[in-house]
C-alpha positions, -999 to +999 in steps of 0.1 A: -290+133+118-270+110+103-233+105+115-206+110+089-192+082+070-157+074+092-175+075+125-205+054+111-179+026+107-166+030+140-199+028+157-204-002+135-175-018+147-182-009+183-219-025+181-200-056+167-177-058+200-204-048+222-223-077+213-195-100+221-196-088+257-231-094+259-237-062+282-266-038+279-260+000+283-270-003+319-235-037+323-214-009+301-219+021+325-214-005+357-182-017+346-165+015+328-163+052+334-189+060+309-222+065+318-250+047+298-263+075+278-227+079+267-226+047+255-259+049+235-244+079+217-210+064+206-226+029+199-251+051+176-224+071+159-244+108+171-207+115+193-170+104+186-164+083+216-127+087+237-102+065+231-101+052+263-139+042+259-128+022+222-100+006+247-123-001+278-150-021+249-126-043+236-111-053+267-147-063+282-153-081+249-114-099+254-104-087+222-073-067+202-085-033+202-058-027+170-087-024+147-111-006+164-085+023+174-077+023+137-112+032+128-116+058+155-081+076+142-098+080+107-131+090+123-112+119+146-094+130+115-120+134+098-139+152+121-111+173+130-105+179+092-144+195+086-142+215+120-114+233+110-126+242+074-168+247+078-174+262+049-198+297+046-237+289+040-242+294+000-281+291-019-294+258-026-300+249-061-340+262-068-353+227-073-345+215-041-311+199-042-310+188+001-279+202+021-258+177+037-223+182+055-212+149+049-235+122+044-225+084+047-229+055+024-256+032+027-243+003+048-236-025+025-224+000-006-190-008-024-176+023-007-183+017+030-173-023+024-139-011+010-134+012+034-137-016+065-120-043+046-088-022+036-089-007+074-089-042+091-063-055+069-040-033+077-048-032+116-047-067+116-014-064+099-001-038+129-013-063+154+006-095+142+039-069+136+029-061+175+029-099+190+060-110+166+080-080+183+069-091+218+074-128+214+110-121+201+112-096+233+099-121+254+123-152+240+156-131+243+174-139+269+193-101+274+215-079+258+250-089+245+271-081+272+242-096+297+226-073+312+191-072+318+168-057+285+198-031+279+193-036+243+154-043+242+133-020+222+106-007+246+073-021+240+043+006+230+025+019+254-009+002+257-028+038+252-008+041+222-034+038+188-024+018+162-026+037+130-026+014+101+003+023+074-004+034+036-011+010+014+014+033-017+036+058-013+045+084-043+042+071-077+028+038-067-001+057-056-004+077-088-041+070-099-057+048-067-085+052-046-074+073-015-096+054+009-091+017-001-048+028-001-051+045+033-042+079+024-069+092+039-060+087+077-043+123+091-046+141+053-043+177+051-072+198+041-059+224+021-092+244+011-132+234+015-155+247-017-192+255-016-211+255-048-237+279-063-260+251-064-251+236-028-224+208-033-197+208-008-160+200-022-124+197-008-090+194-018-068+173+004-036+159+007-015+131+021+021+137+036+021+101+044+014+094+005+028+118-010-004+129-026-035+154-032-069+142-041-107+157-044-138+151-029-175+158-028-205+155-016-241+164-011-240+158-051-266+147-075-265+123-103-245+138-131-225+158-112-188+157-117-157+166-103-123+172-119-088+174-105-063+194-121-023+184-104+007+168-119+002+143-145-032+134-161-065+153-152-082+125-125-120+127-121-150+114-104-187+113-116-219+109-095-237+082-115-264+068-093-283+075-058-254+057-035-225+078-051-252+110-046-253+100-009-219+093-002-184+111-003-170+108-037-130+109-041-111+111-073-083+095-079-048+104-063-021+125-077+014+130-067+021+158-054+045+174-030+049+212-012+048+245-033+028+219-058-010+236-067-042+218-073-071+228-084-105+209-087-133+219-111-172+210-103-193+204-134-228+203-123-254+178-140-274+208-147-273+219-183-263+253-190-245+257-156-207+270-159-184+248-142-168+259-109-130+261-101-106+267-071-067+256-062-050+251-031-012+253-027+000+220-012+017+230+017 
């Protein structure tokens, strides 16, 4: 089975560090708490690691685990964000289209690339922020009136995740890719959608943004979906075999509580009625 698209990345940024430490399975269960077939299942992507394994790998490897706990925040979301709203079982379309609950990207598409690139950025980002804050710590001398670290701000805990910050915020984000602005770490899922003919949709929304988007998936080419919010209609179109394969956002629109959206699926299939839901941004 293959794993969905956020923890994919992850475990494709853990292989990367895992490399650097030149261990095997066998030098990974030896020297953390995790035993080897643990580690063959996060490293694969088949099981969302623990933080503290995410932690443990970058230490062995002697690097900033910043970006990798960035990654592993999106991919817990995520999965946290389906669990909660499984949709019910509904008919497959008669010529076969396949069920999926969330199938990746290839690796290499536009999509998955964006996604790693705008992540790292703005982990690396939180990381540099980090070692300015501690070198200024480090350099003053003591509070005002002398005493010792009276007036220091206390350094984050080392368990703490860093969670990169959103790229827009409200109207700046009016019209942008969700994923490549980072609106899509911690959104809300307000409702989940089956189709008649077996695609999977979802309305979602960012507090952190300020904003409500759709996606899909388990699409074929042709298909489209429109979102309906304030300000112009936004939609997203399935035009070749890597959009069919992977999640497919439209873009954002600004919303804010009481606000409803709704999202309409226009199969590629001619004859077939569009299908339509809303969710009340909450």
């Amino acid at each position: 089975m293959t794993p969905p698209l956020e923890r994919a990345e992850l475990a494709a940024a853990l292989r990367e560090v895992r490399q650097r430490t030149g261990l095997s399975l066998t030098g990974l269960e030896e020297r953390t708490p995790f035993s080897k077939s643990s580690w063959g299942r996060y490293l694969k992507g088949d099981t969302l690691p623990p933080r503290d394994a995410v932690r443990a790998l970058c230490r062995l490897a002697g690097e900033p685990d910043g970006r990798c706990l960035a990654l592993w925040e999106i991919a817990e979301a995520a999965g946290s964000g389906r669990a909660a709203h499984a949709p019910a079982d509904a008919p497959s379309r008669g010529t076969g289209r396949k069920e999926a609950s969330a199938p990746p990207p290839p690796e290499g598409t536009n999509r998955n690339r964006s996604l790693r690139v705008a992540v790292a950025v703005a982990a690396g980002a939180a990381v540099l922020a980090s070692a300015v804050t501690a070198a200024v710590l480090l350099t003053d001398g003591g509070a005002p009136d002398g005493s010792a670290g009276a007036a220091r701000t206390a350094p984050a805990s080392p368990g703490a995740a860093v969670v990169p910050p959103p790229r827009c915020r409200g109207a700046s984000c009016a019209g942008k890719d969700p994923i490549n602005m980072l609106c899509g770490v911690h959104p809300d899922t307000l409702t989940t959608y089956r189709t008649a003919v077996g695609a999977r949709l979802e309305l979602r929304h960012s507090p952190r943004c300020g904003t409500s988007w759709a996606r899909m998936w388990a699409t074929e080419i042709g298909d489209r979906v429109e979102l309906v919010a304030p300000g112009p209609p936004r939609s997203a179109e399935v035009t070749d075999a890597l959009d069919a394969q992977a999640y497919l956002y439209t873009p954002m629109a600004v919303t804010s509580p009481g606000a409803v959206v709704r999202a309409c699926f226009h199969p590629s299939a001619a004859g077939t009625d569009p299908e339509c839901f809303e969710a009340t941004v909450r």
